[in-house]
C-alpha positions in Angstrom: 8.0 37.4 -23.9 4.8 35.4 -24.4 2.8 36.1 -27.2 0.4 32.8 -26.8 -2.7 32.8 -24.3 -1.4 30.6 -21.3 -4.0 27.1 -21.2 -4.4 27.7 -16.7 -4.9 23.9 -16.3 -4.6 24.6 -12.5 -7.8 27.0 -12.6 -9.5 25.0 -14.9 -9.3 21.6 -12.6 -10.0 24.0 -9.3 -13.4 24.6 -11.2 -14.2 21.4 -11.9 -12.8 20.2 -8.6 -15.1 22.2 -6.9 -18.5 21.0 -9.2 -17.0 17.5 -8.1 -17.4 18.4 -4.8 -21.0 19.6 -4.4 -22.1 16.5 -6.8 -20.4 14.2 -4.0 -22.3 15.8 -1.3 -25.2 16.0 -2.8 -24.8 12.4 -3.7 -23.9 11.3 -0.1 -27.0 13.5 1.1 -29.5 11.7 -1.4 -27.8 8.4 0.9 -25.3 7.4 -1.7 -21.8 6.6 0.3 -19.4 8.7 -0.1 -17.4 7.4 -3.3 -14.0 5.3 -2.4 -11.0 4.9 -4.7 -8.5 2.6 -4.0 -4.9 2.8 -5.4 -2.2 0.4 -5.8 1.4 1.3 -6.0 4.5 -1.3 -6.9 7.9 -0.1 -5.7 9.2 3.0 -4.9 9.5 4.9 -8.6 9.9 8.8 -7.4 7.3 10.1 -10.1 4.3 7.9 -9.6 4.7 8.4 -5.6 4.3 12.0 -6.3 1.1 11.0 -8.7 -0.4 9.2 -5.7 0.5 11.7 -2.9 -1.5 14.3 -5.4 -4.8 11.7 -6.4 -5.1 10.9 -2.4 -4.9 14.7 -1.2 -7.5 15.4 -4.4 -10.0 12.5 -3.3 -9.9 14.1 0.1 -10.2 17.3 -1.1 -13.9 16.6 -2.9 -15.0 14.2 0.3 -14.4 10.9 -1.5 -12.6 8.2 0.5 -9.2 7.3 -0.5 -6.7 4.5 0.3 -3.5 3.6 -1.0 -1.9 0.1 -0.9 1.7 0.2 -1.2 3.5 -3.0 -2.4 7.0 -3.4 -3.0 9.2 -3.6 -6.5 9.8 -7.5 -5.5 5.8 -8.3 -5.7 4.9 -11.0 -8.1 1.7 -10.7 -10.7 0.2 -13.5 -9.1 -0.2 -11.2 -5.5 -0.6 -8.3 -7.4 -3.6 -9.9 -8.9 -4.8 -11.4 -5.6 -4.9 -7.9 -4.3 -7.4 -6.7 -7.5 -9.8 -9.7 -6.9 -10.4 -8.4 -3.4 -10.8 -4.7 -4.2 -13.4 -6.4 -7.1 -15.7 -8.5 -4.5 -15.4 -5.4 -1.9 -18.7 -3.4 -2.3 -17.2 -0.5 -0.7 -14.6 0.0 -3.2 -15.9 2.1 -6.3 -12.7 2.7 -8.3 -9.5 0.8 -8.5 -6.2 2.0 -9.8 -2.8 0.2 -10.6 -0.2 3.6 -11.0 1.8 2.6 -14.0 4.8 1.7 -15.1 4.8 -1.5 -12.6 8.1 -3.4 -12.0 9.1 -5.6 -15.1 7.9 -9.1 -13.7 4.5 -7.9 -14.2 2.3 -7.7 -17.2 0.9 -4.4 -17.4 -2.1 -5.8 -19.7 -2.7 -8.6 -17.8 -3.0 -6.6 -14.9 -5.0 -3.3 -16.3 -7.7 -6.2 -17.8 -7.9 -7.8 -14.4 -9.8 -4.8 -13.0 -13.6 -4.7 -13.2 -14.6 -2.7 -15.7 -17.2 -0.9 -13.7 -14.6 0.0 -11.3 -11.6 0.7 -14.2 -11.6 4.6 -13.4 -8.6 5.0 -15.6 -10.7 3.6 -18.1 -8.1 1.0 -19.6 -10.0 -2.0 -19.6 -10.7 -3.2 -23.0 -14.4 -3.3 -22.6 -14.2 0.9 -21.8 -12.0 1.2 -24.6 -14.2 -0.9 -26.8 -17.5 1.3 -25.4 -15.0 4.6 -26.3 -14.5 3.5 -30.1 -18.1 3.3 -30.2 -18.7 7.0 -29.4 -20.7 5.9 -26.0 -18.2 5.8 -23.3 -19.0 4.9 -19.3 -15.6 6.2 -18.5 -13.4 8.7 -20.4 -9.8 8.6 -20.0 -8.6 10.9 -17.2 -5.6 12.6 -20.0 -7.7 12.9 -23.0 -10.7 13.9 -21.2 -8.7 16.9 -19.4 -6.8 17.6 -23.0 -10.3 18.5 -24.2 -11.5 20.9 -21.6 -8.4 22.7 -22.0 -8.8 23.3 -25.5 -12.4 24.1 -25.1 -11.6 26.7 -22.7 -9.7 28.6 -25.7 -11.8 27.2 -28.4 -15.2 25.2 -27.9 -15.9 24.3 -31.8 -13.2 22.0 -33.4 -15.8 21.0 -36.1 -13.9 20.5 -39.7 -10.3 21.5 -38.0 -7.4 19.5 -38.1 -5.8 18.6 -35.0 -2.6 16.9 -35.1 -1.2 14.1 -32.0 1.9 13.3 -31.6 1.9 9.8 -30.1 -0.2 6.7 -30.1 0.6 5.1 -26.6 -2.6 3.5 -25.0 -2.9 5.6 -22.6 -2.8 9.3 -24.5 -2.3 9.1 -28.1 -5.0 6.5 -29.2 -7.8 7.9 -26.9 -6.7 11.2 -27.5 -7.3 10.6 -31.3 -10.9 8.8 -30.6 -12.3 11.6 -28.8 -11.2 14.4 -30.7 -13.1 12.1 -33.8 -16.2 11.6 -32.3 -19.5 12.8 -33.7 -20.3 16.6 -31.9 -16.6 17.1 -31.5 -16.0 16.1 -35.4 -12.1 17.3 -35.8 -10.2 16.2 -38.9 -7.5 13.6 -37.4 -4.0 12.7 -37.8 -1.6 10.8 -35.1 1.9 10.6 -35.8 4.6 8.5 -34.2 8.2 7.7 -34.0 7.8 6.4 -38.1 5.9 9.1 -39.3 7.6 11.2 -42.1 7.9 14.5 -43.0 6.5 15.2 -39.6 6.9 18.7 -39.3 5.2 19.0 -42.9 2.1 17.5 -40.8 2.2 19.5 -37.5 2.2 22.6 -39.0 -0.8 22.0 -40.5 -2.3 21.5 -37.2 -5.1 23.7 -36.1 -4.8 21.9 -32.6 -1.6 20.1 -31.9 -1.2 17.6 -29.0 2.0 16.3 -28.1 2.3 13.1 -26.0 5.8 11.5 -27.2 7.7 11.4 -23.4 11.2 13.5 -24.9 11.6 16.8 -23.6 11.5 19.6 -25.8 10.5 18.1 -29.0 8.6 20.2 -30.5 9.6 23.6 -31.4 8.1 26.8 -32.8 9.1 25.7 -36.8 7.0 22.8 -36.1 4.0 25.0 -35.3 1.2 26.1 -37.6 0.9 30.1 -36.4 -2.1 30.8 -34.4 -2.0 26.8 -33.6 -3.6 25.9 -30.3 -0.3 23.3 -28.7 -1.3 21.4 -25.6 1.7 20.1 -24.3 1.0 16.4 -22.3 4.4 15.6 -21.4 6.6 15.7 -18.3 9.8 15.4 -18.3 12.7 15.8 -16.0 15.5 17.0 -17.3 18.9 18.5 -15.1 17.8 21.8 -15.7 14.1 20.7 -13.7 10.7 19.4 -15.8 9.8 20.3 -19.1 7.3 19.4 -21.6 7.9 17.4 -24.7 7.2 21.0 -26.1 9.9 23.6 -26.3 7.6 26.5 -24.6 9.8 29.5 -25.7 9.8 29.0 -29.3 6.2 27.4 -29.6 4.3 30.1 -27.2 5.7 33.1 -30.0 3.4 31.0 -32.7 1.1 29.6 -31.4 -2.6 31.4 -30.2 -2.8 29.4 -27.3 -0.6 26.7 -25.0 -0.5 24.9 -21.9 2.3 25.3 -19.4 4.7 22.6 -17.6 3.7 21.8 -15.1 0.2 23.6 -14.5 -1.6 22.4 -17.6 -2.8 18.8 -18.6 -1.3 17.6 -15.2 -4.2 18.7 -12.7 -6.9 18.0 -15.4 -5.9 14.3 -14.9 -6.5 14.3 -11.5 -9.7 16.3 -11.6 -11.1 13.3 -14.1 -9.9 10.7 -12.3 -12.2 11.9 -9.4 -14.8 12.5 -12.1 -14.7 9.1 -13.1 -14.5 7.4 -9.5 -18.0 9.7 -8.6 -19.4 7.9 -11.9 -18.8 5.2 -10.9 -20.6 5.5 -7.6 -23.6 6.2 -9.4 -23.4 3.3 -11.6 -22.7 0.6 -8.9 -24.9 2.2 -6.4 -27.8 2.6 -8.3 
C-alpha cells in the first residue's frame, strides 16, 4: 500500500511535450527551420542506446529534426573531436549531444567543452555552467531542470525549506543544488556525498530530498523526514529489473509525495532536452 502521492513524470513531460510542439510550429511558421539536434553515440553500451532510441523518437515526436551518428567503442578523441567541429560550422545543426559515459580513451571534459556553447543543449559546457552559477542561465540542465517541475507539481513554493541531495556528480548533484538555491526558488541547501557523515541525521531533515548517488535502493524510509517530498533520479538495473537508488516501499509509507522508477525524472529529461534544442533555435536563428 502506497500512502505517498505518486510524482506522474510520464504525464508531466506529455504536457510539456505537447507546449514544445505547438512553440516548434509556431516557430517554423514564423520561418524559423524546424530545430535539428544531432547526437553522437560511442560504442554499443545497452543503456545509452535505449537513451538515444527514446531522445530521436521524442525530437520527432514535437517536429524537430533528429540525427544520430553512431561511432564505434574503438574511436579515438582525436575523430571524436573532428566529428564536433563539423556539427559546430554546420548552420543547420542547433543542438549537439555526446551520450555519456564514452569509451575510456576519451576525455569526457575535453570532449563536453569542445561543443559550442550555443549549441551545448545538455548544458555542460563550462560557459553554461558558469552563466547557471550566476542565476542567469541560457540552458538549464535537462535532470535538474525536470527534478524541479516534478516537485512543483506537488509543491510550487520551496522558499525557506530545506531540501536535501544526495550526490554532487556534474551532471545532477551540483546543478541540482544551484537551482534549487537560486533567488525566486530560495530553498535552504545541503548536498551530501559518499564522505558525508551522519547522513541519515541530515536527510531526515529534508523537506525535499533528491537522490542522485547511482546504487539501487539506498535510501530507505528511516532515512526519510515524514511528509518529505523524495524524487528519486536514479536507475539502476538490478537482477530483479530497474530500481531507483530509492527503496520505493519503505520511502512511499513516509514520505507526502515520490517519483516512481521508471516513469518519474526519466521523461522529464527528455522533454528538456527538446526544450533546450528549441532554445537554441531561437538564439542562433535570431
Amino acid at each position: 500500500m502506497t500512502s505517498a502521492t505518486l510524482i506522474d513524470g510520464k504525464r508531466i513531460s506529455a504536457e510539456l511535450k505537447s507546449q514544445i510542439a505547438t512553440e516548434v510550429s509556431e516557430f517554423v511558421a514564423a520561418g524559423g527551420v524546424a530545430p535539428h539536434l544531432v547526437v553522437i553515440l560511442v560504442g554499443e553500451d545497452p543503456a545509452s542506446q535505449v537513451y538515444v532510441r527514446n531522445k530521436q523518437k521524442a525530437c520527432e515526436a514535437v517536429g524537430m529534426k533528429s540525427t544520430l551518428i553512431r561511432l564505434s567503442a574503438e574511436t579515438t578523441q582525436a575523430e571524436l573531436l573532428d566529428h564536433i567541429a563539423r556539427l559546430k560550422a554546420d548552420a543547420g545543426v542547433q543542438g549537439i549531444l555526446v551520450q555519456l559515459p564514452l569509451p575510456r580513451q576519451i576525455d569526457e571534459q575535453a570532449v563536453l567543452d569542445a561543443i559550442p556553447p550555443h549549441k551545448d543543449v545538455d548544458a555542460f559546457h563550462p560557459e553554461n555552467v558558469g552563466l547557471l552559477v550566476q542565476g542567469r542561465p541560457r540552458f538549464l540542465p535537462c535532470t535538474p531542470a525536470g527534478c524541479m517541475q516534478l516537485i512543483a507539481s506537488v509543491e510550487p513554493n520551496l522558499a525557506g525549506k530545506h531540501a536535501v541531495v544526495i550526490g554532487r556528480s556534474e551532471i545532477v548533484g551540483k546543478p541540482m543544488g544551484l537551482l534549487l538555491i537560486q533567488k525566486g526558488v530560495d530553498a535552504t541547501v545541503t548536498i551530501c556525498h559518499s564522505r558525508t557523515r551522519n547522513l541519515t541525521e541530515i536527510t531526515r531533515q529534508a523537506d525535499v530530498l533528491i537522490a542522485a548517488i547511482g546504487r539501487p535502493n539506498f535510501v530507505t524510509g528511516n532515512q526519510i523526514k515524514p511528509g518529505a517530498i523524495v524524487i528519486d533520479v536514479g536507475i539502476n538495473r538490478t537482477e530483479d529489473g530497474l530500481c531507483g537508488d530509492v527503496e520505493f516501499a519503505s520511502a512511499s509509507q513516509v514520505a507526502s509525495a515520490i517519483t516512481p522508477v521508471p516513469g518519474g525524472v526519466g521523461p522529464m529529461t527528455i522533454a528538456n532536452l527538446l526544450k533546450n534544442t528549441l532554445t537554441a533555435a531561437r538564439l542562433q536563428q535570431g
